[in-house]
N, CA, C and O atoms as a CHARMM CRD file, in Angstrom:
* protein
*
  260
    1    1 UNK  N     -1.71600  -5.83700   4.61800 PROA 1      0.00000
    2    1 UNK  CA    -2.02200  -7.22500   4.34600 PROA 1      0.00000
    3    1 UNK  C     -3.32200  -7.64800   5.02600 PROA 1      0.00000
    4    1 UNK  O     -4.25400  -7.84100   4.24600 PROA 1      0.00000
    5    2 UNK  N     -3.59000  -7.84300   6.41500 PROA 2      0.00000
    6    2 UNK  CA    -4.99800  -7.71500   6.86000 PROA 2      0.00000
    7    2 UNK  C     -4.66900  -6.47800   7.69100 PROA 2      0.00000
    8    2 UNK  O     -3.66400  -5.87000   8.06100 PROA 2      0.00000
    9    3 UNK  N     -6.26700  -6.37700   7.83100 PROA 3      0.00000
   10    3 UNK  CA    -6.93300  -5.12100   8.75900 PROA 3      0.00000
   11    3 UNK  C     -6.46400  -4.98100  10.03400 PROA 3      0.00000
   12    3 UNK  O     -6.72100  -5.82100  10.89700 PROA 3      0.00000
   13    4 UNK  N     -5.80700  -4.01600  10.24400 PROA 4      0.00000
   14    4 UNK  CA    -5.29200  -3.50500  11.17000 PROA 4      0.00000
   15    4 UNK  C     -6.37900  -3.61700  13.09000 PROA 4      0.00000
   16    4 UNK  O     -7.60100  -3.68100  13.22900 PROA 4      0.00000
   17    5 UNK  N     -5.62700  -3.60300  13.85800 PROA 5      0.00000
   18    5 UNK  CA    -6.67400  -4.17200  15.09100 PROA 5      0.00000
   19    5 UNK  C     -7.25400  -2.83500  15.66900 PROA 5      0.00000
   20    5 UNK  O     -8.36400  -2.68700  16.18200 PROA 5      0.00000
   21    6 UNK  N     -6.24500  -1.85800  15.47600 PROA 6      0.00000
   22    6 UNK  CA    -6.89300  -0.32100  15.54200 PROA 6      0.00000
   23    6 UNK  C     -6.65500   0.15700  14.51300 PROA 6      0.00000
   24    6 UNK  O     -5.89000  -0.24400  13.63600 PROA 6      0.00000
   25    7 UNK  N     -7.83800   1.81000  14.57700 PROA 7      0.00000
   26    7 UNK  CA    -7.74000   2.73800  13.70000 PROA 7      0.00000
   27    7 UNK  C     -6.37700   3.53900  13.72000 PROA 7      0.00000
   28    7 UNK  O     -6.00400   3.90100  14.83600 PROA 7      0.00000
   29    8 UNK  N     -5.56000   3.87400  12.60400 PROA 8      0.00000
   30    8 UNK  CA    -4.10400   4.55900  12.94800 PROA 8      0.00000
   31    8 UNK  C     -4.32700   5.97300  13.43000 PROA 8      0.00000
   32    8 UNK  O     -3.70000   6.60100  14.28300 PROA 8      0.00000
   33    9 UNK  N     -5.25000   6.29400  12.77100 PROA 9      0.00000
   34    9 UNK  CA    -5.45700   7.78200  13.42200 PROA 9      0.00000
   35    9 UNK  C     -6.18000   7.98200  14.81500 PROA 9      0.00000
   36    9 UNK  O     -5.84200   8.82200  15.64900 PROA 9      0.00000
   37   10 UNK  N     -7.01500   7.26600  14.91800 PROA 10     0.00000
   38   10 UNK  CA    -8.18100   7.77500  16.34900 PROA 10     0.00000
   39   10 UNK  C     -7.68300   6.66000  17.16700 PROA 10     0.00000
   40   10 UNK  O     -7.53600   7.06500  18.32000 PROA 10     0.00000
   41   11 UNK  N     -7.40300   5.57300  17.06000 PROA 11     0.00000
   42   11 UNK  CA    -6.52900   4.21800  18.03300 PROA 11     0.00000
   43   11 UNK  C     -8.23000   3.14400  18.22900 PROA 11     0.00000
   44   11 UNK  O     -8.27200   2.03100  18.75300 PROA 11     0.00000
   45   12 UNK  N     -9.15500   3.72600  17.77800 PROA 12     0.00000
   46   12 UNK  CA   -10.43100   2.75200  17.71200 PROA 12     0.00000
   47   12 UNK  C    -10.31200   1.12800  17.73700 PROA 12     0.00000
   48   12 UNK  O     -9.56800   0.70700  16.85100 PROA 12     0.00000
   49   13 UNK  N    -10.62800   0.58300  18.19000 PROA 13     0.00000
   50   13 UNK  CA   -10.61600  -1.26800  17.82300 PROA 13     0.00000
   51   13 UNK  C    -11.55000  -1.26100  16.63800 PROA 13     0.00000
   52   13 UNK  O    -12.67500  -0.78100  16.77700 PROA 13     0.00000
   53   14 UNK  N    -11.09400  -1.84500  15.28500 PROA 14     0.00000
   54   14 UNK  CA   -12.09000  -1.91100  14.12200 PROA 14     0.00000
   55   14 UNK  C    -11.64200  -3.51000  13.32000 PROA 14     0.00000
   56   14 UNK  O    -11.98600  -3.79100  12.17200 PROA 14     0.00000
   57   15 UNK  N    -10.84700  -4.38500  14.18800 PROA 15     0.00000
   58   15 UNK  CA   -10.98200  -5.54700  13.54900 PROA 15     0.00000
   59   15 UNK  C    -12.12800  -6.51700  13.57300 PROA 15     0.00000
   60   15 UNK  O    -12.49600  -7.08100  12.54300 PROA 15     0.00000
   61   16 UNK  N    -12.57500  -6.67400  14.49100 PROA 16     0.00000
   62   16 UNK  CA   -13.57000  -7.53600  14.69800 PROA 16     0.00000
   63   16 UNK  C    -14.84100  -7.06900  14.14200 PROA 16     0.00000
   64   16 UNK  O    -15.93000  -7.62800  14.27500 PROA 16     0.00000
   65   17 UNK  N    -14.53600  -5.74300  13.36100 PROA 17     0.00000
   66   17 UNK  CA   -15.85000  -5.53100  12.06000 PROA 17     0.00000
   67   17 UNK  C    -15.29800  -5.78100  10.56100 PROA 17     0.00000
   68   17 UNK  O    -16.00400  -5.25900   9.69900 PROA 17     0.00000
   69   18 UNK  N    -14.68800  -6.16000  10.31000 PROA 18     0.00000
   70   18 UNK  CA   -14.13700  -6.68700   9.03300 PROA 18     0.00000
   71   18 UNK  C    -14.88900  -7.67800   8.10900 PROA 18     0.00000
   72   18 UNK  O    -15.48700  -7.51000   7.04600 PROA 18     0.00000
   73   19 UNK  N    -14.61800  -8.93700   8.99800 PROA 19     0.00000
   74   19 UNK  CA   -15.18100 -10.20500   8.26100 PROA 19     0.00000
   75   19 UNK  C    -16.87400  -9.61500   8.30400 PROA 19     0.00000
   76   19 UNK  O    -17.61900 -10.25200   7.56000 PROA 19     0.00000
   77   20 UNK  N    -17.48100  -8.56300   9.03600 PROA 20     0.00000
   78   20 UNK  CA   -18.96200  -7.99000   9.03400 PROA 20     0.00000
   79   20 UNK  C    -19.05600  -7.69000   7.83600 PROA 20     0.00000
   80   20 UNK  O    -19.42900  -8.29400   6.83100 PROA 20     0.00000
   81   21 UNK  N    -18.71300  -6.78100   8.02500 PROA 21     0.00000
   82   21 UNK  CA   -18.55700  -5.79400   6.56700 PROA 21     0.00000
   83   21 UNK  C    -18.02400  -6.58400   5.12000 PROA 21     0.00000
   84   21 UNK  O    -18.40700  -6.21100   4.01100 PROA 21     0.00000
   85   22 UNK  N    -17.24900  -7.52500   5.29200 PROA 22     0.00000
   86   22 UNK  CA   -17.11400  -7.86400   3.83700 PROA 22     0.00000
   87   22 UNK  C    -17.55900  -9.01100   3.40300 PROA 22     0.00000
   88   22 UNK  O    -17.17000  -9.45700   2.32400 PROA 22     0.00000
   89   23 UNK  N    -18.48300  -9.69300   4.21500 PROA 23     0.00000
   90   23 UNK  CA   -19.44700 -10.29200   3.95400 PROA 23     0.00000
   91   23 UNK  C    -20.61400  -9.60500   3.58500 PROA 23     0.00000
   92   23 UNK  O    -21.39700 -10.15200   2.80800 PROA 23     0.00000
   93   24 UNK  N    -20.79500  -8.71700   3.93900 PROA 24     0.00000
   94   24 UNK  CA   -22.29000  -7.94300   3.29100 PROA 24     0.00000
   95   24 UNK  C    -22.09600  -7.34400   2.12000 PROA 24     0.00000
   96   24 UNK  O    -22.84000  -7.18800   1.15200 PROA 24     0.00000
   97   25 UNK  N    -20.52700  -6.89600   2.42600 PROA 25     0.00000
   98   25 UNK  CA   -20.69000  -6.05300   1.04200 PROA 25     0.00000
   99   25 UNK  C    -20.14700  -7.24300  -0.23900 PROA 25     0.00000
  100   25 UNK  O    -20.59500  -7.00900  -1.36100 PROA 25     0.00000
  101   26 UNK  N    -19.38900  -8.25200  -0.12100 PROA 26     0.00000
  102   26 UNK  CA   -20.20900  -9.21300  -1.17400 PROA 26     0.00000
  103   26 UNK  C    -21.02200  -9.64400  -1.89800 PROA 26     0.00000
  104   26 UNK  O    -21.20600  -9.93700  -3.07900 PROA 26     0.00000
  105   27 UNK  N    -21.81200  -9.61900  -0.30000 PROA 27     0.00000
  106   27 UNK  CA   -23.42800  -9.73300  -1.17700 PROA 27     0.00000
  107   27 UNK  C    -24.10600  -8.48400  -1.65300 PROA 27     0.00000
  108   27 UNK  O    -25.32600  -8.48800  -1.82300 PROA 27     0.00000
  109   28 UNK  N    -23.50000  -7.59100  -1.84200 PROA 28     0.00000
  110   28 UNK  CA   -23.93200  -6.40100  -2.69100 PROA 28     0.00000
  111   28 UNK  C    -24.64500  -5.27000  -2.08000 PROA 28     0.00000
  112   28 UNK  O    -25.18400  -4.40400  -2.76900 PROA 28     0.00000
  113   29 UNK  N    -24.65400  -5.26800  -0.89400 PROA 29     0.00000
  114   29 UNK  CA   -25.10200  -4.38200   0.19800 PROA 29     0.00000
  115   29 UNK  C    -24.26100  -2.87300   0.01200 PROA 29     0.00000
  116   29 UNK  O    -23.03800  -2.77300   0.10500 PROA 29     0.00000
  117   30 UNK  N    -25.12100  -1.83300  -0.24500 PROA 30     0.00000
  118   30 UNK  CA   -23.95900  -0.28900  -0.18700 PROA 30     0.00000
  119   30 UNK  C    -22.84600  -0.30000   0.86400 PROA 30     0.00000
  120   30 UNK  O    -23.14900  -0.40900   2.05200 PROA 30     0.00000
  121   31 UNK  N    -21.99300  -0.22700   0.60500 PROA 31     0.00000
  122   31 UNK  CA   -21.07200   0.26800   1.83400 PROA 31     0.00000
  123   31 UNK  C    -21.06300   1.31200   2.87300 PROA 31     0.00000
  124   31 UNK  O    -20.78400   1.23700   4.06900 PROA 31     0.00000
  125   32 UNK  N    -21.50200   2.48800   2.00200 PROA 32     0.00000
  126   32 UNK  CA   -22.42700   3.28700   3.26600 PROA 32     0.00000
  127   32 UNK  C    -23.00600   3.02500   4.20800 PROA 32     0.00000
  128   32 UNK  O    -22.77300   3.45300   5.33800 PROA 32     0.00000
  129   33 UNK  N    -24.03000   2.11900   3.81200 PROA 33     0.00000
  130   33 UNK  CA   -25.06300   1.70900   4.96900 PROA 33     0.00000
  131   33 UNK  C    -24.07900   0.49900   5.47800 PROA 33     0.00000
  132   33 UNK  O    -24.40400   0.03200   6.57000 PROA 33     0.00000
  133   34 UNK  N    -23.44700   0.18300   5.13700 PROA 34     0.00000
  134   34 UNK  CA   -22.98300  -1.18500   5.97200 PROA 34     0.00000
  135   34 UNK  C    -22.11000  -0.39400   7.46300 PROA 34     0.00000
  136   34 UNK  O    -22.16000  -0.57200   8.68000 PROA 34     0.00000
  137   35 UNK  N    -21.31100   0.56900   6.49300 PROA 35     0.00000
  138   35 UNK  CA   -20.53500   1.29100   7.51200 PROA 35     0.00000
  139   35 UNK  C    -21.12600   1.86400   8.83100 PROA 35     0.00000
  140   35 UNK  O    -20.67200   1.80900   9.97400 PROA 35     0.00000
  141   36 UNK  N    -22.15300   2.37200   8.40100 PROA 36     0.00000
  142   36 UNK  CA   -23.26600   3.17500   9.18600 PROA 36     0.00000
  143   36 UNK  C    -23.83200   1.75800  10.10300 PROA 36     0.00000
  144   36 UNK  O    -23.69700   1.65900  11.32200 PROA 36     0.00000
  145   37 UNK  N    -24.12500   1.28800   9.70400 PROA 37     0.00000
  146   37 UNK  CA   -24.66300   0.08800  11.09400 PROA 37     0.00000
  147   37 UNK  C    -23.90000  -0.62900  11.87500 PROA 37     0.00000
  148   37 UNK  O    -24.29700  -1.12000  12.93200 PROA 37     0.00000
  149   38 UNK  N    -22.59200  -0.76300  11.35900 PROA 38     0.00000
  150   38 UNK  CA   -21.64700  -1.30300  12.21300 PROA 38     0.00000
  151   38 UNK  C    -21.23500  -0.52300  13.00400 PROA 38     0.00000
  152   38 UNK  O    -20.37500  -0.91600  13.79200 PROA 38     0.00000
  153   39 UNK  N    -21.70000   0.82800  13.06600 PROA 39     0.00000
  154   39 UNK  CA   -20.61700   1.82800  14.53500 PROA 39     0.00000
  155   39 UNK  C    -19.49100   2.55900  13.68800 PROA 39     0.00000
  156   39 UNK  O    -18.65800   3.26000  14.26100 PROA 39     0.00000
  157   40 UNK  N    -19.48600   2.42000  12.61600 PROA 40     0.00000
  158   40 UNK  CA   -17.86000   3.16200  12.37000 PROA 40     0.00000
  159   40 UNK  C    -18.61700   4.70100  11.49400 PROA 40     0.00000
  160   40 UNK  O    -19.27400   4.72400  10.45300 PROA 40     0.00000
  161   41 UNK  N    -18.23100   5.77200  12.33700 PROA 41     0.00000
  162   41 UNK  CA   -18.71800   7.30500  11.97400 PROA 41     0.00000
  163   41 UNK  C    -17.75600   7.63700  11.38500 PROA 41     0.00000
  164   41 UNK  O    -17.78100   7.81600  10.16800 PROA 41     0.00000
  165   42 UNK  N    -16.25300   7.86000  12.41400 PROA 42     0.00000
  166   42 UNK  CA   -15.51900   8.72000  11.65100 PROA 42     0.00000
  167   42 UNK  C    -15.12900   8.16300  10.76400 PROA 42     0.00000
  168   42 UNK  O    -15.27400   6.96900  10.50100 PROA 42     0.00000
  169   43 UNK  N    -14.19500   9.52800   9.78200 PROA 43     0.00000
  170   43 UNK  CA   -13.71100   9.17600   8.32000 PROA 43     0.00000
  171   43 UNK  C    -12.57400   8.36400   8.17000 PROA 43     0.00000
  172   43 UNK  O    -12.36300   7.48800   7.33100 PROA 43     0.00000
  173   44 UNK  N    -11.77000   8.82700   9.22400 PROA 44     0.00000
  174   44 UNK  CA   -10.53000   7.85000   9.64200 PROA 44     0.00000
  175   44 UNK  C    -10.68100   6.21800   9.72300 PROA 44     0.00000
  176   44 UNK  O     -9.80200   5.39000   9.48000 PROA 44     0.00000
  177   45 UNK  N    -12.06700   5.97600  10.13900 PROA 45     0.00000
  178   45 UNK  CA   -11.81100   4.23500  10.32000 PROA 45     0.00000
  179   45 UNK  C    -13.00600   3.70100   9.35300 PROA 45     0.00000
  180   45 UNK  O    -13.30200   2.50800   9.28200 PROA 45     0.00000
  181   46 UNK  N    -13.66200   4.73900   8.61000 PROA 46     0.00000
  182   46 UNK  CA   -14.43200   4.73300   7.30000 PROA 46     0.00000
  183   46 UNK  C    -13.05200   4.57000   6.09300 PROA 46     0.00000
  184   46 UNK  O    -13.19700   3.80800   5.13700 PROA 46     0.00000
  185   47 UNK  N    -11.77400   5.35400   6.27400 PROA 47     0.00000
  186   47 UNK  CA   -11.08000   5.48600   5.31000 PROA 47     0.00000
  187   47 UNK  C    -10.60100   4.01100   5.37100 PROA 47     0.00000
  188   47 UNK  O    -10.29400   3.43400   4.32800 PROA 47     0.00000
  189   48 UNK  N    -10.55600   3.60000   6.17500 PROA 48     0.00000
  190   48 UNK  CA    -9.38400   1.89800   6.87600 PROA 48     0.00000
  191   48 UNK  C     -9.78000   1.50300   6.03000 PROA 48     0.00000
  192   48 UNK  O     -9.13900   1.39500   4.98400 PROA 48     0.00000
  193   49 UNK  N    -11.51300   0.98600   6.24700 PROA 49     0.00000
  194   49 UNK  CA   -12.23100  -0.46300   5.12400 PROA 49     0.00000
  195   49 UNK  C    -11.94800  -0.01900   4.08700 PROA 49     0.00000
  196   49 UNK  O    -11.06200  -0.70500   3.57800 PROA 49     0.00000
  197   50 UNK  N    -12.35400   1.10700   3.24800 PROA 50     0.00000
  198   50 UNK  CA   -12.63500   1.21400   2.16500 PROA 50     0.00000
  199   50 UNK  C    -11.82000   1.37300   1.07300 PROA 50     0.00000
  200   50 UNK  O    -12.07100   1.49400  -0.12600 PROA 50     0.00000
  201   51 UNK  N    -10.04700   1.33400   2.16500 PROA 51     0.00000
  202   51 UNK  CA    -9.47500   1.71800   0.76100 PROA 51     0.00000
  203   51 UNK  C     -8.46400   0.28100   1.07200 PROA 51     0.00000
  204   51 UNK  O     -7.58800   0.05000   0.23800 PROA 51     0.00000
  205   52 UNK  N     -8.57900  -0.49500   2.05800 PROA 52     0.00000
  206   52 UNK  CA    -7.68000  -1.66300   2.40100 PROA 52     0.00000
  207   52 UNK  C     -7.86000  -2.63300   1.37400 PROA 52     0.00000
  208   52 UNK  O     -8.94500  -3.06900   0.99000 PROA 52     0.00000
  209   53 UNK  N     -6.81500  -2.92000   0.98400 PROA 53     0.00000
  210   53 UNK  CA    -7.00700  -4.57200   0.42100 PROA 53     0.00000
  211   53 UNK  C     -6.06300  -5.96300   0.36500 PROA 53     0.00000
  212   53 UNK  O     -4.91000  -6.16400  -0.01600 PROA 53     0.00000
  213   54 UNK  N     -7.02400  -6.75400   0.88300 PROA 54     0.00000
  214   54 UNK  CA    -7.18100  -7.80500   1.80400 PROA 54     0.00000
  215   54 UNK  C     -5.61900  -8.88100   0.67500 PROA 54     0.00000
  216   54 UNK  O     -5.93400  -9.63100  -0.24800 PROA 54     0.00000
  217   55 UNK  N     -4.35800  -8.68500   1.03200 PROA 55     0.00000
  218   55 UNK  CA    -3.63800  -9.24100   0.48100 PROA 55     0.00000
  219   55 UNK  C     -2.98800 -10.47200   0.95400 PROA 55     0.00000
  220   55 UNK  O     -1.89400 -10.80000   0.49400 PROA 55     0.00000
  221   56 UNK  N     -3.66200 -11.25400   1.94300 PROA 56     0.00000
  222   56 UNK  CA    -2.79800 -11.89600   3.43800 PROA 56     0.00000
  223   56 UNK  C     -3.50400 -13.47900   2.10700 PROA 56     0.00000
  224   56 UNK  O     -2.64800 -14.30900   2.41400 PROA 56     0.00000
  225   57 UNK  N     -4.01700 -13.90400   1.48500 PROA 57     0.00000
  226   57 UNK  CA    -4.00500 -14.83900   0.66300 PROA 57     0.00000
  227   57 UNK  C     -2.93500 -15.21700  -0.45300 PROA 57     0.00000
  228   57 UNK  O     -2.55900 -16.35500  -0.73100 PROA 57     0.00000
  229   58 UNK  N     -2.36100 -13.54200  -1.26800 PROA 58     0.00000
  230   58 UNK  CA    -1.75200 -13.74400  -1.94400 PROA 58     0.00000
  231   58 UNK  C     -0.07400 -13.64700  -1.45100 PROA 58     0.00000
  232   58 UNK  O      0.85300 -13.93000  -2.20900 PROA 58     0.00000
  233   59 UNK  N      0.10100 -13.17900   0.00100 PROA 59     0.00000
  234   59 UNK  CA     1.16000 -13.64900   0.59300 PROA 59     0.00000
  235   59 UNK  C      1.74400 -14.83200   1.30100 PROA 59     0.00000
  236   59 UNK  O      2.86100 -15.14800   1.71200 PROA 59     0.00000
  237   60 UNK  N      0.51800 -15.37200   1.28000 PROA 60     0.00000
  238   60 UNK  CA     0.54400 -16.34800   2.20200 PROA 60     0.00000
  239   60 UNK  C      0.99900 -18.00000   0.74800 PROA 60     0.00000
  240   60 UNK  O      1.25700 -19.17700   1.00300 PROA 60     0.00000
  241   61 UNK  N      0.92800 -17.47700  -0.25800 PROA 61     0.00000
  242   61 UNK  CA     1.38400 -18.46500  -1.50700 PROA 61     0.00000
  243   61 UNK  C      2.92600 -18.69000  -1.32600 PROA 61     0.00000
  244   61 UNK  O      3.51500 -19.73400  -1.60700 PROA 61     0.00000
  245   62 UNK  N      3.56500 -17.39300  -0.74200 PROA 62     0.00000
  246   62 UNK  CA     5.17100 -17.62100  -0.78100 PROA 62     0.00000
  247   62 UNK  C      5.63500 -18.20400   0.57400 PROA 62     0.00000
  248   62 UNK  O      5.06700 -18.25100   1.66600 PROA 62     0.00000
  249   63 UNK  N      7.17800 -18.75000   0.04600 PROA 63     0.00000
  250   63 UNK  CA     7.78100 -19.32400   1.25700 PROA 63     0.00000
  251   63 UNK  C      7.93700 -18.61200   1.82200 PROA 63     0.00000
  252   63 UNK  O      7.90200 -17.46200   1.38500 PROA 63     0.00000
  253   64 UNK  N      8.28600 -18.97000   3.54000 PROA 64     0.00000
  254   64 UNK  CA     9.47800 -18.14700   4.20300 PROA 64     0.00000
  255   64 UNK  C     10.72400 -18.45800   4.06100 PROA 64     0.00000
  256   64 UNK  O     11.11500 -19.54100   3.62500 PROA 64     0.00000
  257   65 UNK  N     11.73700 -17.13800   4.57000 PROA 65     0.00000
  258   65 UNK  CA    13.03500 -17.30100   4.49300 PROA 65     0.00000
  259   65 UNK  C     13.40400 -18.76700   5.55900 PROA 65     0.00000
  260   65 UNK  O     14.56200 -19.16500   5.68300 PROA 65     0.00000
């Protein structure tokens, strides 16, 4: 639902690059290079962004119990 505060595999802190990254890549910026300037090398917290999606809007429509 949102981005996790660490990487699951390496235990990295990679939340506080999120709202970075998907603001640029909005504006149409490669993701490669976005990845690459923010600090994130390995594939593990390259895999996080790129395959996450951001569902905490369309949960947030329903009640709670």
């Amino acid at each position: 639902m949102i981005i996790p505060i660490r990487c699951w595999s390496c235990g990295k802190p990679i939340a506080h690059l999120w709202e970075q990254f998907q603001e640029r890549a909005g504006k149409g910026e490669e993701r490669k290079k976005i990845l690459d300037e923010i600090g994130l090398q390995r594939y593990c917290c390259r895999a996080m962004f790129l395959g996450h999606v951001d569902l905490i809007d369309t949960a947030a429509q329903f009640k709670k119990f």
